[in-house]
DSSP file (Angstrom, degrees, kcal/mol; ACC not computed):
  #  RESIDUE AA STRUCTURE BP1 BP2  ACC     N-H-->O    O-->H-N    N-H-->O    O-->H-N    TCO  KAPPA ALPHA  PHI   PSI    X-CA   Y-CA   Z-CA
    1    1 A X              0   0    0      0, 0.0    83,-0.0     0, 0.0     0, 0.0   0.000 360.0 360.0 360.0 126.6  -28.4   -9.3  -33.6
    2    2 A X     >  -     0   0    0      1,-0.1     4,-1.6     4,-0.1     5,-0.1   0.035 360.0-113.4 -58.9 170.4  -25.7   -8.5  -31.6
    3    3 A X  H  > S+     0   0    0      3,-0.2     4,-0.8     2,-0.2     5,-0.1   0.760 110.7  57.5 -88.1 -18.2  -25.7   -8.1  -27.7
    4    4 A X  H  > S+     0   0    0      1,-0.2     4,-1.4     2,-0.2     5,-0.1   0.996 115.8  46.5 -70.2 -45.0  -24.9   -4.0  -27.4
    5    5 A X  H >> S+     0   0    0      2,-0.2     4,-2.2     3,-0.2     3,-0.6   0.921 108.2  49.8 -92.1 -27.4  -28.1   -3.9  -29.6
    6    6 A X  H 3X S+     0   0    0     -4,-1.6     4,-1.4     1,-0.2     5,-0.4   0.948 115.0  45.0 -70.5 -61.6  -30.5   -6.3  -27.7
    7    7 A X  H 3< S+     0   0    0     -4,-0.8    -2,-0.2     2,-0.2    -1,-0.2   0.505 108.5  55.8 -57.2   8.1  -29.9   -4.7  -24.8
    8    8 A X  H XX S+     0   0    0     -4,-1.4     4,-2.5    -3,-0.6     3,-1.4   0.945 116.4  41.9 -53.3 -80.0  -30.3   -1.3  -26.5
    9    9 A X  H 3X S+     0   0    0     -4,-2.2     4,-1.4     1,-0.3     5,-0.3   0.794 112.0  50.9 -33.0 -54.2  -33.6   -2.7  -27.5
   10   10 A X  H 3X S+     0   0    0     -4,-1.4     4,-0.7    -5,-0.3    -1,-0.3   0.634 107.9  55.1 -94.5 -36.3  -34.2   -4.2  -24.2
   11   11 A X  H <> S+     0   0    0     -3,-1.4     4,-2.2    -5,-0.4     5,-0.4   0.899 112.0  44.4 -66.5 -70.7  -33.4   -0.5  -22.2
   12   12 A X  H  X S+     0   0    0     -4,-2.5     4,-0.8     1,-0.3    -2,-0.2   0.599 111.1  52.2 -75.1  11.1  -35.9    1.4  -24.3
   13   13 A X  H >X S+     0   0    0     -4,-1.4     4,-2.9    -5,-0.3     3,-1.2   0.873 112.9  42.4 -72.8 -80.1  -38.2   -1.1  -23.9
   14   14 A X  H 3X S+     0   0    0     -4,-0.7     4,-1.9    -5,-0.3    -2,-0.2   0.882 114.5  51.3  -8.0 -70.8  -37.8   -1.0  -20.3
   15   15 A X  H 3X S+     0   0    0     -4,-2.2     4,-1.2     2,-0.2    -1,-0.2   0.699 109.2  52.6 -66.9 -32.5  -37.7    3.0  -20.3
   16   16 A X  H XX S+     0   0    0     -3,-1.2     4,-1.8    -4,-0.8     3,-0.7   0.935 104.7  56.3 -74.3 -58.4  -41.2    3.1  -22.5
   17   17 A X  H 3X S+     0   0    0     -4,-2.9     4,-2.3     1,-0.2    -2,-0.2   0.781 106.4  49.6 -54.7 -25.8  -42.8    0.8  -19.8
   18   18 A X  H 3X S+     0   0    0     -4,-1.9     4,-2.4     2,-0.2    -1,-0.2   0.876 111.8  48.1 -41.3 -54.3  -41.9    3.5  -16.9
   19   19 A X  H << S+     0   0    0     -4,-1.2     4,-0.4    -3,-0.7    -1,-0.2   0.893 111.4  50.7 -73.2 -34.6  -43.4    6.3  -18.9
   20   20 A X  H >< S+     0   0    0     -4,-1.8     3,-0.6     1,-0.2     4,-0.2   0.893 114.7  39.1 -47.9 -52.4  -46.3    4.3  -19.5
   21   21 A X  H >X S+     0   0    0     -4,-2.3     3,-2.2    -5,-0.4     4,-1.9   0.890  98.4  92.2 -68.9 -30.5  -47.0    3.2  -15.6
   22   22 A X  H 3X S+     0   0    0     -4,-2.4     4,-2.0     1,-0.3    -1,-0.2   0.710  83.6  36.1 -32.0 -50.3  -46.0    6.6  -14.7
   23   23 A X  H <> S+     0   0    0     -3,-0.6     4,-1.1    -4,-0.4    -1,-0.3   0.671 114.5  55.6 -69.0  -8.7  -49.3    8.4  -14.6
   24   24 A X  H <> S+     0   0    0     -3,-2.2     4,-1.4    -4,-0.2    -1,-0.2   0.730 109.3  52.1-115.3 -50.5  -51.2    5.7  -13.3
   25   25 A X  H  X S+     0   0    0     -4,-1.9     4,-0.9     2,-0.2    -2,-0.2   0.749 102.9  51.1 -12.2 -77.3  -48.7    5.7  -10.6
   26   26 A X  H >X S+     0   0    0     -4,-2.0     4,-3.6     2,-0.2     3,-0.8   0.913 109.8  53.3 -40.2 -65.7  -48.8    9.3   -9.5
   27   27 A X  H 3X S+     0   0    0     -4,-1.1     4,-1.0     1,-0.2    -2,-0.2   0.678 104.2  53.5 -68.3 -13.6  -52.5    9.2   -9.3
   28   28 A X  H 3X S+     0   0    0     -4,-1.4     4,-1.2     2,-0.2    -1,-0.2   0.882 117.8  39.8 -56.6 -56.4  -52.0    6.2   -7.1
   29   29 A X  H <X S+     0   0    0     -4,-0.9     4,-2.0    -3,-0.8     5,-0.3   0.869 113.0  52.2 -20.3 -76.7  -49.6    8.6   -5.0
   30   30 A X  H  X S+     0   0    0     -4,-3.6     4,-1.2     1,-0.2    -1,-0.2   0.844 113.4  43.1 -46.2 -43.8  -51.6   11.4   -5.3
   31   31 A X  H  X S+     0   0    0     -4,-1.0     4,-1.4     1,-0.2    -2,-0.2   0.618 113.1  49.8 -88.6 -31.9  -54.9    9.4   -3.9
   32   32 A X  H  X S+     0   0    0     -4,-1.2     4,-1.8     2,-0.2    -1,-0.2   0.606 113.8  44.8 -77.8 -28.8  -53.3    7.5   -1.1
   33   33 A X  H  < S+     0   0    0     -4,-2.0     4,-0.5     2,-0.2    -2,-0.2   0.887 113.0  47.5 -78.2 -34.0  -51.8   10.5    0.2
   34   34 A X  H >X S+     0   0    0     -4,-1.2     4,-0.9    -5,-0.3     3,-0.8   0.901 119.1  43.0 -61.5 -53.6  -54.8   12.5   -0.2
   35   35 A X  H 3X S+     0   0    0     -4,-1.4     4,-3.3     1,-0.2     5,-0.3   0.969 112.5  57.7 -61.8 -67.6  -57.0    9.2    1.7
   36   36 A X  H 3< S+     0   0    0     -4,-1.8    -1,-0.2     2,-0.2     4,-0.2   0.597 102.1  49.9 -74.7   5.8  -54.1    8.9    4.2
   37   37 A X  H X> S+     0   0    0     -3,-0.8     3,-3.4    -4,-0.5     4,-1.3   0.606 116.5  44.2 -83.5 -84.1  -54.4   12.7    5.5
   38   38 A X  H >X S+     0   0    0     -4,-0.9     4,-2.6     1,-0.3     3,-1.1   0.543 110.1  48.6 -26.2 -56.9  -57.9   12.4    6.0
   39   39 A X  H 3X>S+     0   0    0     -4,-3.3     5,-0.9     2,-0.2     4,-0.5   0.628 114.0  48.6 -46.1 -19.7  -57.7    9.3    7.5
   40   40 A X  H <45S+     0   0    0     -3,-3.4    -1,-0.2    -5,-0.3    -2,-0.2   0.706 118.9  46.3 -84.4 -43.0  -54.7   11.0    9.8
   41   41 A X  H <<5S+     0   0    0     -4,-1.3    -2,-0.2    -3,-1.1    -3,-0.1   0.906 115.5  37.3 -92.5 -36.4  -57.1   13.8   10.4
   42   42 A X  H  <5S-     0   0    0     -4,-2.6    -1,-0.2    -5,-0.4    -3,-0.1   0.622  92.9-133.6 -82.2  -8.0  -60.4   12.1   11.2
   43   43 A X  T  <5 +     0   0    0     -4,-0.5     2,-0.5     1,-0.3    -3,-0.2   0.935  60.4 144.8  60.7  47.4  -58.6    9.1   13.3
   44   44 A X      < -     0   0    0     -5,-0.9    -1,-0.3    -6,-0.1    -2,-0.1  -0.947  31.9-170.4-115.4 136.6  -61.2    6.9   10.9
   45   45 A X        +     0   0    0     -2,-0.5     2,-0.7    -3,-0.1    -5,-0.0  -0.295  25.9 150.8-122.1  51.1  -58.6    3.4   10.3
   46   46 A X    >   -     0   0    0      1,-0.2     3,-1.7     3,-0.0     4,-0.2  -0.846  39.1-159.5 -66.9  90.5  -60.8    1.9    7.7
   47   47 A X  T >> S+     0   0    0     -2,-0.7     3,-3.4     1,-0.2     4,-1.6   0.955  94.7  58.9 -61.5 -62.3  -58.3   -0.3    5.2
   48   48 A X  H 3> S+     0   0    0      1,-0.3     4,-2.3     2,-0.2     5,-0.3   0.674  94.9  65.4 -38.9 -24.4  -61.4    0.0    2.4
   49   49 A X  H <4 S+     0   0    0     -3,-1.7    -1,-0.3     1,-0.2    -2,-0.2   0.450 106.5  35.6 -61.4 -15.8  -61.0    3.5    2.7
   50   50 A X  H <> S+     0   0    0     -3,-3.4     4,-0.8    -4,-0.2    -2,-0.2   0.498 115.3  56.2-121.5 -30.4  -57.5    3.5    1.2
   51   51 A X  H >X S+     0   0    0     -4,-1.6     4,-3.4     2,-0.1     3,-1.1   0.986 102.9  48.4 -79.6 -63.6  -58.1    0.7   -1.3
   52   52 A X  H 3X>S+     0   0    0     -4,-2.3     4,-5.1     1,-0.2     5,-0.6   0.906 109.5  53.1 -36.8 -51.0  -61.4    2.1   -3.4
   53   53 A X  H 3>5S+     0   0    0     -5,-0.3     4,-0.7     1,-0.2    -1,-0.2   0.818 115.2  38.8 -52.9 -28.3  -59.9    5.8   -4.1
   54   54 A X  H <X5S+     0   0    0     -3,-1.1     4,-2.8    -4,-0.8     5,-0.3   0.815 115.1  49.7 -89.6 -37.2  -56.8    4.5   -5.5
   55   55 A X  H  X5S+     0   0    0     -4,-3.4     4,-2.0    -5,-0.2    -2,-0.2   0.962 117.8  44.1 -60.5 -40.3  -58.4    1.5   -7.4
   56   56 A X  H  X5S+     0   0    0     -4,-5.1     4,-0.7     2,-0.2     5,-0.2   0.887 119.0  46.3 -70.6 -41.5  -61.2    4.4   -9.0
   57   57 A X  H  X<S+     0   0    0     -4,-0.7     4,-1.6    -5,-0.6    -1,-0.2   0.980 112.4  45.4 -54.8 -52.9  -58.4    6.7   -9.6
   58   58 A X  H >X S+     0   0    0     -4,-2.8     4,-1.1     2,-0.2     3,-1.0   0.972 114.5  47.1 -56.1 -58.2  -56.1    4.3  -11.2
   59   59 A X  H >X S+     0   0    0     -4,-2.0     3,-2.7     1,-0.3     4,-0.8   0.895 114.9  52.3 -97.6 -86.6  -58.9    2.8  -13.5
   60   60 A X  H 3X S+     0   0    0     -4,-0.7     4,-1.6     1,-0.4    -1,-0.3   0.541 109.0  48.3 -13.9 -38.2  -59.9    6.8  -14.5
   61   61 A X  H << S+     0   0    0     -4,-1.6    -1,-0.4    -3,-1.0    -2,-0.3   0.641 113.8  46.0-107.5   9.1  -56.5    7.7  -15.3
   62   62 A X  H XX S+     0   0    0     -3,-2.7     3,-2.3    -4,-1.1     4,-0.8   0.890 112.1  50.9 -64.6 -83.9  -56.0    4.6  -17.7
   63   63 A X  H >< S+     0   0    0     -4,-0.8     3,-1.8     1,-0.3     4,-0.2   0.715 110.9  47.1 -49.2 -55.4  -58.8    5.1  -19.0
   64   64 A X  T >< S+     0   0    0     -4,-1.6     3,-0.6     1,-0.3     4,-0.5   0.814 122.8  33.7 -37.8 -38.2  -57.8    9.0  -19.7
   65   65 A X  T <> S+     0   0    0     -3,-2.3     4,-3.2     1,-0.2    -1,-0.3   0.578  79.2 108.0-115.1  20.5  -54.4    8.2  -21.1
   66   66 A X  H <X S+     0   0    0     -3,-1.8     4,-0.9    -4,-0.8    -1,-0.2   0.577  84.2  58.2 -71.3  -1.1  -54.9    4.8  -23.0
   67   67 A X  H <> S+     0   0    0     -3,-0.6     4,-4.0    -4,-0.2     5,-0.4   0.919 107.4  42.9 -96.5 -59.9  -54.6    6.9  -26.0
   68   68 A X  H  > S+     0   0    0     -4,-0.5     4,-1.9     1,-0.2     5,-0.3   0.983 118.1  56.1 -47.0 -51.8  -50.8    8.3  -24.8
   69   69 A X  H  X S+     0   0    0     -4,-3.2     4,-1.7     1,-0.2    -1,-0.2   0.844 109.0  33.8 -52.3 -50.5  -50.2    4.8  -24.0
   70   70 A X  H  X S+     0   0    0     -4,-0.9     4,-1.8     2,-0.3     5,-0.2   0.549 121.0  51.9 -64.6 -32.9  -50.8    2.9  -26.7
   71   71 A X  H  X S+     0   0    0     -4,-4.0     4,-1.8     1,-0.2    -1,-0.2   0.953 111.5  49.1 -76.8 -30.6  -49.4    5.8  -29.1
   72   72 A X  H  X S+     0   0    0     -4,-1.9     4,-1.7    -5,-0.4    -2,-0.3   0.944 116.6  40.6 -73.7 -70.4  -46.4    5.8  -26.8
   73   73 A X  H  X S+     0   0    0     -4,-1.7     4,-3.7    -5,-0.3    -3,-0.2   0.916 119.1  50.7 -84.3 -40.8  -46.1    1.4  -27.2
   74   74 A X  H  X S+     0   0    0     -4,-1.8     4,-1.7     1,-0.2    -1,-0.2   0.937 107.4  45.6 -40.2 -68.4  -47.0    1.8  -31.2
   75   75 A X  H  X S+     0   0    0     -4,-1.8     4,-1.5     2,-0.3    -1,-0.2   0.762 117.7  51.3 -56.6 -46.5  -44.4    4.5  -32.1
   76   76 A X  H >X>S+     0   0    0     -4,-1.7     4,-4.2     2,-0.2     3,-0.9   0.995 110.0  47.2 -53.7 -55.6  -42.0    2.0  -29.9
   77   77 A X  I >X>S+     0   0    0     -4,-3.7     3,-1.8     1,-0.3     4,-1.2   0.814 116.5  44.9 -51.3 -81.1  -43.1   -1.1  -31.9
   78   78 A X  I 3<5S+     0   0    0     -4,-1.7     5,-0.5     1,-0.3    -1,-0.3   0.639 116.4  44.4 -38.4 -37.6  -42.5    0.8  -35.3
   79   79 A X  I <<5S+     0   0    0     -4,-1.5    -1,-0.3    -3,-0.9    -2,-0.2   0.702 130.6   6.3-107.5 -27.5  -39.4    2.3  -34.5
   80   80 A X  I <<5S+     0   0    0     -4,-4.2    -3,-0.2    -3,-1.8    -2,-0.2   0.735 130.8  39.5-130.1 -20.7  -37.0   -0.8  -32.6
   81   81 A X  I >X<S+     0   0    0     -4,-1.2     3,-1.4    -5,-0.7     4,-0.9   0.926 110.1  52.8-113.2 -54.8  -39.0   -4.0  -32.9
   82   82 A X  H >><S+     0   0    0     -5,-0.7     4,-6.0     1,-0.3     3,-0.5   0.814 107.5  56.7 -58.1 -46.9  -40.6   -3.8  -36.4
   83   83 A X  H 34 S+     0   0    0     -5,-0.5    -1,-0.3    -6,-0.3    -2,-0.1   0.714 104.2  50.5 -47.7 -29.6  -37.1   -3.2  -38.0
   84   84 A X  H <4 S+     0   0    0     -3,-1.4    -2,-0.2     2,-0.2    -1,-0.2   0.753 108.6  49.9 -92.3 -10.5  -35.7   -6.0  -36.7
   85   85 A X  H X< S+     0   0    0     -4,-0.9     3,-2.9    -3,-0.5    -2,-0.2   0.841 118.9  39.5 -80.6 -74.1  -38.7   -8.5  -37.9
   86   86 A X  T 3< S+     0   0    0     -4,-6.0    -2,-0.2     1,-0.2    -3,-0.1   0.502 108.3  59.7 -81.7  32.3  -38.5   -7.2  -41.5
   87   87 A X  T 3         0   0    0     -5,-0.1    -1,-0.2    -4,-0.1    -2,-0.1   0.429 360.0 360.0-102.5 -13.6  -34.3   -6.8  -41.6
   88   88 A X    <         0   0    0     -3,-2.9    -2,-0.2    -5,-0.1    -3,-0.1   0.785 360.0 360.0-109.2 360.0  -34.5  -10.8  -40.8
């Protein structure tokens, strides 16, 4: 294997794990911004207050998209890694 193609390999590897963390991400986003108005609006400065929503959020939208993930890391593994296992 050459280097222009491991690091071919080695981008879309990269580029799947991004789209993978993404959603998980967002909702992280979403839930800490959402925690930190209220918290802005109620003057309440609780650090636990910021922590739970985003950990129950996070763990809710894994759980919701493990299917896109995993179809998403398969489809990679068949398509750049598997070829290079049986070519050698």
């Amino acid at each position: 294997m050459n280097d222009v193609a491991f690091f071919d390999i080695l981008r879309q590897g990269l580029w799947v794990s991004v789209i993978m963390a993404a959603p998980m991400l967002a909702a992280a986003l979403v839930a800490g911004l959402s925690v930190g108005l209220v918290q802005a609006l109620t003057s309440v400065q609780e650090m636990t207050l910021t922590f739970v929503p985003k950990i129950i959020t996070m763990l809710v939208v894994f759980w919701v998209s493990m299917s896109f993930m995993s179809g998403m890391l398969v489809e990679y593994f068949h398509a750049e890694i598997l070829p290079l296992v049986v070519g050698n």
